[in-house]
C-alpha positions in Angstrom: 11.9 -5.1 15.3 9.4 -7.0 13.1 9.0 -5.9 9.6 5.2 -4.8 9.2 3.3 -4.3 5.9 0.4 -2.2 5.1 -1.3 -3.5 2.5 -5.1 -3.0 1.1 -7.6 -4.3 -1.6 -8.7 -1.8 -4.2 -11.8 -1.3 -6.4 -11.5 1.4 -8.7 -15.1 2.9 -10.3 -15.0 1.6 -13.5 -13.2 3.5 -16.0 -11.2 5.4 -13.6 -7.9 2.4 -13.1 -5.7 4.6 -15.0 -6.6 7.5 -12.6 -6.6 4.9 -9.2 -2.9 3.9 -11.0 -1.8 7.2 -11.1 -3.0 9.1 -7.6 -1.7 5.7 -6.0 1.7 5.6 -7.6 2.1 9.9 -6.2 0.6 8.7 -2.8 3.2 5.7 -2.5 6.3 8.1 -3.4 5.2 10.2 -1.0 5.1 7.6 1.7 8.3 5.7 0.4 10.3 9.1 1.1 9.4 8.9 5.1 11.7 7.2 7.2 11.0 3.4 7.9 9.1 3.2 4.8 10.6 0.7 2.0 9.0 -0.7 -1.3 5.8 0.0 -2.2 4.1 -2.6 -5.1 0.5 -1.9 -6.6 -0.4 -5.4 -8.2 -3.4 -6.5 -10.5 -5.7 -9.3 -10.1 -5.6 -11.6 -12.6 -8.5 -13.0 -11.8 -10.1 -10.2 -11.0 -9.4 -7.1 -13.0 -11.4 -4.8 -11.4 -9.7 -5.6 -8.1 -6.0 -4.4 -7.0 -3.9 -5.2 -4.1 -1.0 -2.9 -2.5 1.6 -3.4 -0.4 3.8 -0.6 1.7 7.2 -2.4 3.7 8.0 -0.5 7.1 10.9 -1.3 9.1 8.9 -1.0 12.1 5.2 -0.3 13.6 6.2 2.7 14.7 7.5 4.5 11.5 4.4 2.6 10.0 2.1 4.8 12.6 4.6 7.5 12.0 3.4 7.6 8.5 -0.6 7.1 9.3 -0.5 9.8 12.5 1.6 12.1 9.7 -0.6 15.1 9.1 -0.6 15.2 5.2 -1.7 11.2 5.3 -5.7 12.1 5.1 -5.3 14.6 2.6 -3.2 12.4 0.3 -5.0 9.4 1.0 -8.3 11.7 -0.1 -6.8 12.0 -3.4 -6.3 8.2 -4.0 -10.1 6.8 -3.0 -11.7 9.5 -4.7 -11.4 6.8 -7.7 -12.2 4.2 -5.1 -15.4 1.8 -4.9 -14.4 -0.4 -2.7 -11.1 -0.5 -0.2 -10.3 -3.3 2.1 -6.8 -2.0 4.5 -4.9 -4.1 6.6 -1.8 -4.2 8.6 0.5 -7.1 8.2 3.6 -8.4 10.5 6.0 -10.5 8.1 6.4 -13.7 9.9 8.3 -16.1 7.3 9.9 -15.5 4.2 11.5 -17.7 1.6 14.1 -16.9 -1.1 16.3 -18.9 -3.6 15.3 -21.9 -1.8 15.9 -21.3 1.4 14.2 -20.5 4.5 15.9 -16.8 5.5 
């Protein structure tokens, strides 16, 4: 099976990126404990600040449904955009990847 991503653009209210940081970083353990799930990264943009982009690695759509379909997702999720302007999700399949200089 194809490793899949779910990954989304963040913008935090202002003032409120430390509280975005946090409510992520307890959603994301939460997720990262299911099955399938593997890392989870929260990064900044450097051009942009004010923006954030997140990814979540699952070893498969299903245990990436799995986690979506799970019935604490909305109420955890809630949390998280409560400090959330703007949100832009998305649902990636890795396709290529490089590393060391090689094609894997």
């Amino acid at each position: 099976m194809a490793t899949v991503f779910t990954t989304g653009s963040w913008g935090p209210f202002p003032d409120q990126d430390q509280d975005f940081q946090a409510r992520w970083s307890e959603f994301s353990a939460w997720a990262t404990g299911l099955p399938g799930a593997g890392r989870a990264t929260l990064s900044r943009d450097l051009r942009d600040p004010a923006r954030f982009v997140s990814f979540i690695e699952w070893e498969s759509w299903d245990a990436m449904r799995a986690w979506k379909d799970h019935p604490e997702f909305k109420s955890r999720m809630s949390k998280v955009q409560a400090h959330i302007d703007k949100f832009a999700p998305t649902e990636i399949e890795l396709v290529a990847e490089c590393r060391d200089g090689l094609v894997l």
